[in-house]
N, C-alpha and C positions, 0 to 999 in steps of 0.2 A: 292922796285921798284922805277922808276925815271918817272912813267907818270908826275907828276909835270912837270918839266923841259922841257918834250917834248912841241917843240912848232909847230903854226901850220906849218911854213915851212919845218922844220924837216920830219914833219908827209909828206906833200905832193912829196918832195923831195924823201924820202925813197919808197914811193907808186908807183913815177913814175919810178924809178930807178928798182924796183921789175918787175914791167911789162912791160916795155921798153926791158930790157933784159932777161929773162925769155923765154923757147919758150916749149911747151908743154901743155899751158892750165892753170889753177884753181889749179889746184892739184900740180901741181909742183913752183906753185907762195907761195900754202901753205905751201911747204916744206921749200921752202924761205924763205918764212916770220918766219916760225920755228927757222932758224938760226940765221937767222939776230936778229930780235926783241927781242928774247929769248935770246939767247947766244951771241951774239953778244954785244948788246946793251942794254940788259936789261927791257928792257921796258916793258913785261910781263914773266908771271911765264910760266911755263910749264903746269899746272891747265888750265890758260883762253886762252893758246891755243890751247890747247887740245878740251876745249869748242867753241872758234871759229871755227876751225877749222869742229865739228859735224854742229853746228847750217849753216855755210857755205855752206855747204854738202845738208844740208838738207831744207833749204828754194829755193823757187820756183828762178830759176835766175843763172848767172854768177857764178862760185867757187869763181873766184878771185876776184869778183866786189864785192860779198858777205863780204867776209874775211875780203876786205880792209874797208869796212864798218864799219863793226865789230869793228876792230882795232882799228879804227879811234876814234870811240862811247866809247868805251871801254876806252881810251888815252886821248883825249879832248871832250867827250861829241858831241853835233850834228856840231858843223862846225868841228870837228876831223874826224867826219864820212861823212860830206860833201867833204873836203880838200882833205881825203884820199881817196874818190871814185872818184875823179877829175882825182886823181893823177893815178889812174888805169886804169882808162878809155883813158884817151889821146893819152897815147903810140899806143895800137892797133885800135884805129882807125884813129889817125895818116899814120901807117904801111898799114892802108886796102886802105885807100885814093889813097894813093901811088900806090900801088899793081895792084886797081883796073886801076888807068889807065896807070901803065906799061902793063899790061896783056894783054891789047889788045892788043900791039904791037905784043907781042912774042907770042900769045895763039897755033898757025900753026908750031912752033916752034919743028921739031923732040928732040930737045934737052929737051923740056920739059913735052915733052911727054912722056919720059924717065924717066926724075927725078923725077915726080910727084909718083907714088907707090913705088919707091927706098924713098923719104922720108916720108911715108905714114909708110912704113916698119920701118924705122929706130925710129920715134917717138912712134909707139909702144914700141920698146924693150927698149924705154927707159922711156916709164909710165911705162911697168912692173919693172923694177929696181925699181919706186918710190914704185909703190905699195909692192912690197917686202919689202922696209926700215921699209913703215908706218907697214904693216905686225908684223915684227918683235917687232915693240914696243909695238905693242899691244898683242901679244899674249904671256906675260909674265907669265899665270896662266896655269892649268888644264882646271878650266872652260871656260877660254875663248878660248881654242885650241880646247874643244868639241863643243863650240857653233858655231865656225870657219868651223869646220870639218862639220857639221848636216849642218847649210849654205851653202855650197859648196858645198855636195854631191846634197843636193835638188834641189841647180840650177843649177849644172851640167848632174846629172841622172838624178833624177827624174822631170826635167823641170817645175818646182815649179815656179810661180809669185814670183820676190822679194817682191813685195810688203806685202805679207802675211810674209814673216820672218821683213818688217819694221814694220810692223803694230806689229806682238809678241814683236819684240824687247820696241814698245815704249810702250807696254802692262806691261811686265817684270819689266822697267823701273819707272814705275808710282808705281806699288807695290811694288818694292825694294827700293824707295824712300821713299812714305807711310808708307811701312812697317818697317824701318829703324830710321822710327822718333819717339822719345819719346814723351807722351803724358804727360804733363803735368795735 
């Protein structure tokens, strides 16, 4: 890996540039950063993004504000994860600043009364494209196509709380970790 090398302009430059242009949320800045940092650039393995990317997911807050966090902490330690939540942050509240006080003008606007659900629609089909990708990568086993499939059905049929298949998962988790480790 090259975290060494990374420095902190680096870090905040790539962070703003990720959410700057980026549009779709958390989850699609993850996918990014997947290529970028990963492949790209090297700067982590596929391992700790893969674990950024859970911990992201799963801590209270922002996907993407998370992530870049993460990153950053991971890369330079806490001004890595300072510099880099800087550099996430800016762009979309930058963008809302703006927005907010264009909106007013136009909010009466037939034109965007229009556009508003045509892009409501279209940013759907195009998280479900990401979620497809990440889909695919994960579901490389048996097992995890049945725990995929029993997930799915429950919160589609059977109207299951997620929260009861996260709470198993991180049940599962703890003892296939536990259970996995040799005792010395």
């Amino acid at each position: 890996m090259q975290t060494q090398h990374v420095t902190l302009w680096q870090l905040f430059c790539r962070s703003f540039l990720l959410s700057g242009t980026t549009i779709g949320g958390g989850f699609v800045i993850l996918s990014m950063m997947g290529k970028i940092y990963v492949r790209r650039l090297g700067w982590l393995s596929e391992e700790e993004m893969l674990d950024i990317t859970s911990l992201a997911q799963s801590a209270p807050g922002a996907v993407a504000v998370n992530a870049s966090l993460l990153a950053g902490n991971k890369l330079r330690g806490t001004a890595g994860a300072a510099v880099s939540m800087l550099g996430c942050i800016l762009p979309p509240f930058g963008i809302m600043c703006l927005l907010g006080s264009l909106y007013g003008m136009v909010r009466n606007s037939g034109a965007i009364t229009f556009l508003l659900p045509a892009i409501r629609i279209l940013l759907g089909l195009y998280l479900s494209g990401i979620a497809v990708s990440l889909c695919r990568k994960q579901l490389n086993t048996l097992f995890f196509r049945v725990v995929f499939t029993i997930t799915l059905t429950g919160l589609l049929v059977f109207r299951v709380q997620s929260i009861w298949f996260l709470a198993a998962a991180a049940i599962f988790s703890v003892i296939r970790y536990y259970g996995g480790k040799k005792h010395a």
